[in-house]
PAKEMI-38213 format. One record per residue (C-alpha): x, y, z; residue in one letter. Coordinates in pm, whole numbers, plus 32768, in hexadecimal, padded with zeros to 4 digits. Example, Ala and Ser with C-alpha at 12.3 -4.5 7.8 and 13.67 -1.06 7.14 Angstrom:
2
84CE7E3E830CA
85577F9682CAS
% end
This chain:
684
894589B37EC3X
89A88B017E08X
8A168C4B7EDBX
88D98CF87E39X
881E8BC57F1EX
890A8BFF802EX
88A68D4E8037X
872A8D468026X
87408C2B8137X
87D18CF78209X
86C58E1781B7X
85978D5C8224X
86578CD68358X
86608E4583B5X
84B58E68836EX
84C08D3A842FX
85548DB6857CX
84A08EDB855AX
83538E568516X
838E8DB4863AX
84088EE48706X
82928F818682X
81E88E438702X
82758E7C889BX
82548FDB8858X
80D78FDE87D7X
80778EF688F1X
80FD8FCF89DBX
803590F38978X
7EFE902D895EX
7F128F878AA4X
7FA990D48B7FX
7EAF91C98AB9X
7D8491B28BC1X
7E70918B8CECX
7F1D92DA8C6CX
7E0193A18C20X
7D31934A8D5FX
7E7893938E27X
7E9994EA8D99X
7D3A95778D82X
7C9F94A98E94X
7BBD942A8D7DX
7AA893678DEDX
7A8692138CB1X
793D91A58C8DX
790C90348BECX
78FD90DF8A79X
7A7391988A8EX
7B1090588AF6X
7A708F6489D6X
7AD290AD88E5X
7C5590C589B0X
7C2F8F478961X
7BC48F118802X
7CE2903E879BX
7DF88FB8884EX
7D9C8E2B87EEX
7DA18EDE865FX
7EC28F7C8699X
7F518E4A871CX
7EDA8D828601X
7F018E5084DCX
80858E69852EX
808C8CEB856FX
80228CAB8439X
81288D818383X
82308D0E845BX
819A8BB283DEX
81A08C278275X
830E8CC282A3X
83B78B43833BX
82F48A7E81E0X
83E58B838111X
84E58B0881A4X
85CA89DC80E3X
854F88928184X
865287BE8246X
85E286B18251X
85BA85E283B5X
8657847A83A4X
85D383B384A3X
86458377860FX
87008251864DX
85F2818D8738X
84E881D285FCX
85E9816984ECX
864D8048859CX
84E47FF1862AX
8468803C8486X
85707F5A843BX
85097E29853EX
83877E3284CBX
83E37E1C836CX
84D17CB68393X
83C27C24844CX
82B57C948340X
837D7C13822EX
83957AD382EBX
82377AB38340X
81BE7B0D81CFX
82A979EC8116X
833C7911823CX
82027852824CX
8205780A80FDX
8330777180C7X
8302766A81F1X
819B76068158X
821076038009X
816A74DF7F29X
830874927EB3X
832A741B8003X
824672F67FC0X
837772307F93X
84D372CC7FACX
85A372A07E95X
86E9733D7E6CX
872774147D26X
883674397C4FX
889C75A07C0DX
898875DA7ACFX
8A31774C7ACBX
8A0178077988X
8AEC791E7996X
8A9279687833X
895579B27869X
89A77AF57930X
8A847C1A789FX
8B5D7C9679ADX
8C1C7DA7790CX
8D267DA17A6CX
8D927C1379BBX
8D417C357851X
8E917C7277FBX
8F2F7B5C78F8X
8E4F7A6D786EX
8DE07A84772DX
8D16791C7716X
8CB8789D786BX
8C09772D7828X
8B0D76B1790FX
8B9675A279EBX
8AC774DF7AFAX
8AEC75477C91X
8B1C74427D7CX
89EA73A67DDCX
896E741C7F43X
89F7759A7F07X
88FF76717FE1X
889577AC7EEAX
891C78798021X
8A7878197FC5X
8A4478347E55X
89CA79B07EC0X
8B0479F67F78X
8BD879707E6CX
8B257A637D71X
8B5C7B897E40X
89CA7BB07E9EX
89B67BEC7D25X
88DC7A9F7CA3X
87FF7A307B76X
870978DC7BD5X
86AE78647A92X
85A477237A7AX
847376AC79B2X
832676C27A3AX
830F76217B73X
847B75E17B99X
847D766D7D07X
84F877BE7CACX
843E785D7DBAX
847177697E87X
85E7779E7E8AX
858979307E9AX
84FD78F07FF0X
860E782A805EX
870378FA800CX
863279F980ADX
8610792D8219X
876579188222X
87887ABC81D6X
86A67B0582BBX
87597A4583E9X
88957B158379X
87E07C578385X
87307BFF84C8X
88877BD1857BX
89707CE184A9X
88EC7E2684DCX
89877EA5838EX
891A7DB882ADX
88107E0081BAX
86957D9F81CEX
86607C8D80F3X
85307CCE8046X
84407BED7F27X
83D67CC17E13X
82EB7C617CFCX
833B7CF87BD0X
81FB7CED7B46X
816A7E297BD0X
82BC7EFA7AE9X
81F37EAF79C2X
80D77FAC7A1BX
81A880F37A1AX
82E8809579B1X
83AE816E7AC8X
852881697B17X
854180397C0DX
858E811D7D08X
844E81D27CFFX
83BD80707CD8X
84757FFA7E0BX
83C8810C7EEAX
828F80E97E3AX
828A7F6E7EA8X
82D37FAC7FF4X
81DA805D8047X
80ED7FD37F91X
811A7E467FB9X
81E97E858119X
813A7F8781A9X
829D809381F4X
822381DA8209X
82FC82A880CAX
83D48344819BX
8479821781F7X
8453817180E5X
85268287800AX
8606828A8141X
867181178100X
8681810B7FC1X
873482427F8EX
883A81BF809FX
8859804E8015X
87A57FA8814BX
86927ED6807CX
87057DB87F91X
86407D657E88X
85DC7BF37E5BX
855A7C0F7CF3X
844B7AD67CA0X
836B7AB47B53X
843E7B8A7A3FX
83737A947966X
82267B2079DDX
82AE7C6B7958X
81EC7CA17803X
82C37C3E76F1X
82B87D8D7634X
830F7E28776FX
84327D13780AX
856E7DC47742X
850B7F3777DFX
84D67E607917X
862D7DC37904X
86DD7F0F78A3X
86467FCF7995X
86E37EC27AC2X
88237EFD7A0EX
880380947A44X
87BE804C7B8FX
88BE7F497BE6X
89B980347B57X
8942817F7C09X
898780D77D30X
8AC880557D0DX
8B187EEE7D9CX
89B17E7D7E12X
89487D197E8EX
88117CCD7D98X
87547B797D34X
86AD7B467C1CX
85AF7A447BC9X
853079FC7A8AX
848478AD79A1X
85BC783A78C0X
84FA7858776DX
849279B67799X
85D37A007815X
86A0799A771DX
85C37A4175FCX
861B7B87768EX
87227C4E7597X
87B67CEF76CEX
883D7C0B781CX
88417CA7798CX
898E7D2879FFX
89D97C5E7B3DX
8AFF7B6C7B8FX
8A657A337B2BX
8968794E7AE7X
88BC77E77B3CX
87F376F37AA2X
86F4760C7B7CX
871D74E27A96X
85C973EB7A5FX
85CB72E27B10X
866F71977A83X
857E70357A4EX
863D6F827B65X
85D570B07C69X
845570B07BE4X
844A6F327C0CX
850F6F427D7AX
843070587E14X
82CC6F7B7D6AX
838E6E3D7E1BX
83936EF97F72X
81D46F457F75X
81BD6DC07F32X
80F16CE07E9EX
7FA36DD57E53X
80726E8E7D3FX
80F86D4E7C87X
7FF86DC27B6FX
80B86F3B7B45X
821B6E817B2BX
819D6D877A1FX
80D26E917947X
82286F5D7972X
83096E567904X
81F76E3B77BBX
81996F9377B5X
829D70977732X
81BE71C3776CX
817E716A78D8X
82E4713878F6X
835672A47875X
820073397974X
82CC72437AA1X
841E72E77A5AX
83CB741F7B1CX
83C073E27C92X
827574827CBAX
81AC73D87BB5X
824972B77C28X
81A273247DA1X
8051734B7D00X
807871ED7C3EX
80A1713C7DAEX
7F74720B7E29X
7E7A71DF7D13X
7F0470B17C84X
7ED76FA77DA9X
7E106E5D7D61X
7E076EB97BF1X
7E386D947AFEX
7F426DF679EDX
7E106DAD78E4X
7D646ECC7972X
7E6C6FBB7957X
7EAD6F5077E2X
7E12702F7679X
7ECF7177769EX
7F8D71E375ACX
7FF4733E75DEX
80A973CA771EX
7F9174DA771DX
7E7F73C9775EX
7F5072C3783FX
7F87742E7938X
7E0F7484791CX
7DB87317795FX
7EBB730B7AB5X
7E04744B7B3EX
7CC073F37AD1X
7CE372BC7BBDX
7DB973627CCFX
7C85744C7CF7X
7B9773477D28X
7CA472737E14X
7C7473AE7EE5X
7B4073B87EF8X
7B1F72677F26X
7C2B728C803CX
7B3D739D810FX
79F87326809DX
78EA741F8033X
78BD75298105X
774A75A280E2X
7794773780FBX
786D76F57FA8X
77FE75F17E90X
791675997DF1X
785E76087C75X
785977907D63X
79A4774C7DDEX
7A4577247C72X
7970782B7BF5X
7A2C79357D0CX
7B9278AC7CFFX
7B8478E97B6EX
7B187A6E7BA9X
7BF67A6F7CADX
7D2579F37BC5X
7CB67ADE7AC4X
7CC97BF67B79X
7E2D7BB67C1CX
7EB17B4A7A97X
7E037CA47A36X
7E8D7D937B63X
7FD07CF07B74X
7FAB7C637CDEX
805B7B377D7FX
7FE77B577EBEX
7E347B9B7ED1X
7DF47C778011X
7C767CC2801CX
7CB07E3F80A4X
7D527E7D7F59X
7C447E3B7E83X
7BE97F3B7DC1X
7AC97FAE7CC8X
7B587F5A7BABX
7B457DD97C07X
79DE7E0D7BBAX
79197DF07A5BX
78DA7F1079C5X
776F7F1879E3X
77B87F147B44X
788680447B7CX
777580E97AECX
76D7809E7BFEX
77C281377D12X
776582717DE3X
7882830E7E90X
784E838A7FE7X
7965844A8022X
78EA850F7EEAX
779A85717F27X
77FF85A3808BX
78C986D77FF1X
77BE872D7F05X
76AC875C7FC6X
76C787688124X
77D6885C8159X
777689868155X
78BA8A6D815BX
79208999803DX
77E58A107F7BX
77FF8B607FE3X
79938BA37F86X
79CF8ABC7E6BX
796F8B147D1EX
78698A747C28X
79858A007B44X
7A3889267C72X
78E888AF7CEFX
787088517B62X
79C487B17B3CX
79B186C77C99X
784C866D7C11X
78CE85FF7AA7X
79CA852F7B51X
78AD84947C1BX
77A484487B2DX
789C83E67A29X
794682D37AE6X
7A78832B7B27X
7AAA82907C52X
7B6282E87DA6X
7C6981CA7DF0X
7C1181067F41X
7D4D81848040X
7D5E80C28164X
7DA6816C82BEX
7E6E8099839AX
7F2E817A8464X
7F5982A884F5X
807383B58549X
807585268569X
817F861F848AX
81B2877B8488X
8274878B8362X
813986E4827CX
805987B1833DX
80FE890A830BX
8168887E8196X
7FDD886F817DX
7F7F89D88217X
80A08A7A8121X
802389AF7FE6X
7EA08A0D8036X
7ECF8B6F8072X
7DB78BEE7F5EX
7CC18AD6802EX
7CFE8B8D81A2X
7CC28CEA80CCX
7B838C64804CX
7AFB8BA3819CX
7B558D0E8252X
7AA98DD08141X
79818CF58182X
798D8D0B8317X
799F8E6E8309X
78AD8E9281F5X
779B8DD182E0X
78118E4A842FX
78048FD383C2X
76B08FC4831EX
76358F12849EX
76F290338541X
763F914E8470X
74E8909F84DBX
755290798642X
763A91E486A7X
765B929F8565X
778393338519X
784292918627X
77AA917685F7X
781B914A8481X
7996919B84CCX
7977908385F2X
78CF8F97852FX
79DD8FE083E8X
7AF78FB684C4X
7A898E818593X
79F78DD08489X
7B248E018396X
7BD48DAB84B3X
7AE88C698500X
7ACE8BF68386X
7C5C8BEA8362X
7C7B8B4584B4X
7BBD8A418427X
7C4389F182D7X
7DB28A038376X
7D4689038487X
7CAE882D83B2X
7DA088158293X
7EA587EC83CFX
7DF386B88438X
7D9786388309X
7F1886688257X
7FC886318397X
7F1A84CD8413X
7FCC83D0835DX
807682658368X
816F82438456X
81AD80BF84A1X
81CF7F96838FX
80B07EDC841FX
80BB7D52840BX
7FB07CE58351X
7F227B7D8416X
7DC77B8683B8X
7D027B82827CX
7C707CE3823BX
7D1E7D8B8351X
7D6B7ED082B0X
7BD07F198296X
7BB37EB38401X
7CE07FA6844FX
7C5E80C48382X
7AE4808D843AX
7B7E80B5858AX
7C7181F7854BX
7B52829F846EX
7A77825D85ECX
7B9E830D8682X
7BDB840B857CX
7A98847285A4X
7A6F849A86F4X
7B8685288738X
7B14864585FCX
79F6865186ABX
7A6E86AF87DAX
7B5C87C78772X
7A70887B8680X
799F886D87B9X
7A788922887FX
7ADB8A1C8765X
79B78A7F86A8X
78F78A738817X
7A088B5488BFX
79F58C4E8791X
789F8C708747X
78718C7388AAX
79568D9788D2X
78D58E5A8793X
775D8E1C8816X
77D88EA0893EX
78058FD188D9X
76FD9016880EX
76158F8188FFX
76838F628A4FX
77108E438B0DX
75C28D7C8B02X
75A08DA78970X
77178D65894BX
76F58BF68A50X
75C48B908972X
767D8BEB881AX
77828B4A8867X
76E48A088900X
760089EE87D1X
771F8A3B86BAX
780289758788X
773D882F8764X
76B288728616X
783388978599X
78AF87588650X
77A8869385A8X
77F287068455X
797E86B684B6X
7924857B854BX
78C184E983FDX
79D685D9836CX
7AD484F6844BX
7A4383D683FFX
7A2883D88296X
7B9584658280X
7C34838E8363X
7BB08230830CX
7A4E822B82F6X
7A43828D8165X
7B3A815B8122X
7A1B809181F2X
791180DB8128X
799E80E77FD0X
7A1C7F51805AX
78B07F2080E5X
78367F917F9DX
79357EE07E8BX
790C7DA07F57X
77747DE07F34X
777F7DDD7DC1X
785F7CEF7DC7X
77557BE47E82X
76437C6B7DB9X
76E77C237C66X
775C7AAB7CDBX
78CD7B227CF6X
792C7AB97E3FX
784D7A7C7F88X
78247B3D8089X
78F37A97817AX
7A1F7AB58090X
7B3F7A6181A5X
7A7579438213X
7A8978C68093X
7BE078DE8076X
7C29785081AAX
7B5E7713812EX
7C1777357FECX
7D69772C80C3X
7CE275F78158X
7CF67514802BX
7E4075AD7FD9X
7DA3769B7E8FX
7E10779F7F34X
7F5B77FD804FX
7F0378ED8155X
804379F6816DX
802A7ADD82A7X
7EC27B968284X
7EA47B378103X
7E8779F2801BX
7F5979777EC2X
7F2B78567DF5X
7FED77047E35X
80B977637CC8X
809D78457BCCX
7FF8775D7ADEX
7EFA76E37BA2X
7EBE78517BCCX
7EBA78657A4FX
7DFF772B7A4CX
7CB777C97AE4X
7CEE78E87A2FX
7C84786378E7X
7B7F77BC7966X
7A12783F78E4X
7AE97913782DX
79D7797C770CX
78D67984782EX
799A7A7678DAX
7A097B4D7797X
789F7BAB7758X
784F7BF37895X
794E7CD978EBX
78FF7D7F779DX
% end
């Protein structure tokens, strides 16, 4: 910070202490005014002097809050790390939702089917390590003993580690048992850094530094509010577990690469893992900067035939066709093809599994008849046909290839899943909600703003579906919001007093318009500033767990209930209590009970559906609404979690915490080009 900064720092620390010096001071006055006067002139208040004694001293009061308000915003923030208890508590919920989201599925993984050991070669070469380049200028690959854990090969590398594999290879696998064994660490060793699994899919949208990413990620695949999600990255606390560098686009995987490399060196020494298909890897002109490399090697003829040997006799067709076959036996050399083989493949002849030539056909011929083993396995269920069934899990795959997702939650779908004939079709709530049935809004904002909101209606640009799953309360985003809306709060009080004064002039004249000016200017900014104070300073505070399918919707219906009662109730109280107090005067107490009665409950309606929509309730509806269109266009059924549970049941899909992921990749890719001309027109 420069002296010039220094110096105007402290300059509005000094407005600060005496803004707040005005604030006692002003309240003072207000408050001892009547006792004063009717001490010294015996004076006599009827009910009218003390609402007027009342509505000066409470806009006294106010008006200097709000400047002393104004004053604090101007000063440079500092920002508030968090308490110990929250950091640590933050820190707790976000282990156990790490372990709840992948844990799972790595103990029902298909590769477990039958446990075969795999050789691992290191490939030093295949990494550029500028600390070693000049130590060792060619660094051959050379095979680890068999048995090494990936935990020790981690530890040996320094926490800096590229897993390298062909499809299917158990890259992930190996991810998520590397990342069990990280997460016990960092459950007992306060200082060790949250092991996290990033896809690095989702980079490819935006391109951002990985940092940026990092946070991004967080919060929106983990749930961590920003805060503390800039906190720990910024501070080193989260590391990365890097999977699908292949999934990367390949015009885009060399910025992708480089921009890890920024990152790993702006942060000096960093524990990172990297995981990434071989091929696509090794196309790259530019290699990752990390300590080392290994290669998950296929698996050799001897281990196919021993792990067929230990299912028994009902896959002697598979090991025969195998032995005959040399396109089956490149599919079996990768542990979970090999899984899917012993699944689909039981009681099959080896004359049935003979005529493919191509790799392309012999992998679209194994899931063809691992699909119908499952369904087989479970039977039909009559809610889901299985023609329905592969109908929805090819949309569904299309849309996770298209938005980058490895993980499908059902409160993030958004509009853009849908057709475009659809979105045509979609009527915001939150938008004509601000169009037409608030009236202030009409009444202060111009034609332009109002013509502009309605072209971004009617023109389908659509509002994206944000989720409210829990609540906290901050003065800094609140005040932030009050100093940023400033022109707003001029308009809203322009508008109150506008109103206010013209029912003065018709109800005490003269007096009557400088009451009704003052209170209603008063009134109209009280308003905007509480409600932009609510609606900027409510925001996420936990990292909820996700357990159940849709469970962000169901959150956000229950807080918007809240939200809105609880908006209710205070706009009650407010607008009630000032109109009440205005009427008052201008009418006497029984105009000013009935004013404010009938104000007071017309108000807390309006904010009822106010807090509601803000708070929850719009995310309902838009959901309510996507998942309509959705049903009516044969996209999905209504009962979508029920669906995907059934889907989870014949092991198509893996259930992970409160969402769902294909068994593999490429059975995910699998249903994706299924009715894939059908599909092409209609989305057209």
């Amino acid at each position: 910070m420069t002296k010039r900064d220094d110096q105007q720092s402290d300059a509005w620390t000094v407005l600060a202490h005496i803004s707040d010096f005005l604030t006692i001071f002003s309240a003072l006055i207000g408050l001892c005014y009547p006792l004063v006067a009717f001490y010294r002139a015996n004076w006599a208040p009827t009910l009218d002097d003390i609402l007027v004694a009342i509505l000066i001293s409470s806009s006294i009061v106010c008006g200097v809050l709000l400047l002393r308000m104004l004053v604090r915003r101007q000063q440079p923030p500092v920002p508030e790390p968090l308490s110990p208890e929250a950091a640590e508590r933050a820190r707790t919920q976000m282990l156990a939702k790490v372990r709840a989201t992948w844990m799972q599925l790595l103990d029902d993984s298909l590769q477990d089917v039958v446990r075969i050991e795999l050789g691992l070669t290191s490939a030093a070469a295949l990494v550029d390590d500028p600390r070693k380049r000049l130590r060792q200028p060619n660094r051959p690959e050379r095979m680890l003993l068999p048995g090494t854990p990936i935990h020790a090969v981690f530890d040996d590398l320094a926490g800096e580690l590229l897993i390298l594999g062909a499809p299917g290879a158990g890259k992930t696998t190996m991810l998520l048992e590397l990342t069990r064994t990280l997460l016990d660490r960092a459950q007992h060793d306060p200082a060790h850094a949250i092991p996290v699994v990033f896809n690095l899919s989702t980079w490819a949208t935006q391109h951002p530094p990985i940092a940026a990413w990092l946070v991004d990620e967080l919060s929106k695949r983990y749930d961590v509010p920003r805060k503390i999600g800039q906190s720990w990255v910024d501070a080193g606390a989260i590391l990365p577990l890097l999977d699908g560098l292949d999934e990367v686009a390949l015009d885009q995987r060399h910025d992708c690469v480089e921009a890890i490399n920024a990152y790993h060196s702006e942060h000096g020494p960093l524990r990172l893992v990297v995981c990434s298909r071989i091929e696509e890897y090794e196309s790259l002109m530019v290699h990752l900067h990390l300590q080392g490399a290994i290669i998950i090697q296929p698996l050799a003829i001897d281990q196919i035939d021993a792990a067929l040997e230990q299912v028994g006799d009902r896959l002697e067709g598979v090991r025969t066709a195998i032995r005959d076959d040399t396109v089956l036996q490149d599919l079996a050399t990768t542990p979970l093809l090999l899984s899917i083989m012993i699944l689909a493949y039981r009681d099959h002849d080896s004359r049935s599994l003979a005529g493919f030539d191509t790799l392309d056909a012999r992998r679209d011929h194994l899931f063809t008849a691992y699909v119908e083993r499952m369904f087989e396995h479970r039977g039909e269920d009559p809610r889901y046909p299985r023609a329905w069934t592969l109908h929805w899990l090819a949309w569904l795959a299309r849309g996770m290839v298209r938005h980058s997702q490895t993980i499908f939650y059902i409160e993030h779908l958004q509009f853009d899943w849908l057709p475009r004939r659809q979105q045509q079709k979609v009527v915001d709530p939150l938008l004509y909600h601000q169009l037409f049935n608030d009236p202030i809004t009409r009444m202060t904002t111009s034609w332009a703003v109002r013509e502009r909101q309605a072209d971004r209606m009617l023109s389908g640009i659509l509002l994206p579906i944000t989720v409210v799953e829990q609540l906290r309360w901050s003065w800094d985003d609140a005040l932030s919001a009050v100093q940023r809306d400033r022109r707003t709060i001029f308009l809203y009080a322009l508008g109150g007093a506008l109103f206010y004064a013209l029912v003065g002039i018709l109800s005490g004249g003269l007096f009557g318009a400088l009451v009704g000016a003052l209170g209603g200017g008063l009134f109209g900014a009280l308003v905007e500033v509480l409600g932009l104070m609510i609606g900027y300073g409510l925001s996420v505070t936990e990292i909820p767990l996700k357990t159940t399918p849709n469970q962000g919707i169901y959150r956000s219906r229950r807080n918007g209930l809240i939200g809105g009662l609880g908006a209710a109730l205070i706009s009650w109280l407010i607008v009630g209590v000032g109109v009440g107090l205005l009427f008052g005067l201008l009418g006497g107490l029984d105009f000013g009970l009935k004013g404010g009665l009938g104000f007071g409950s017309l108000s807390g309606v309006y904010s009822a559906m106010d807090g509601w929509l803000l708070f929850g309730g719009h995310a309902y509806l838009q959901h309510l609404q996507l998942r309509t269109l959705l049903s009516n266009d044969d996209l999905g059924p209504s009962d979508y979690a029920a669906f995907l549970d059934s889907c989870a049941d014949r092991i198509l899909l893996r259930k992970v915490g409160g969402g769902y992921i294909f068994i593999h990749r490429m059975l995910m890719d699998y249903f994706a080009a299924l009715e894939h001309d059908d599909a092409a027109e209609a989305e057209a």
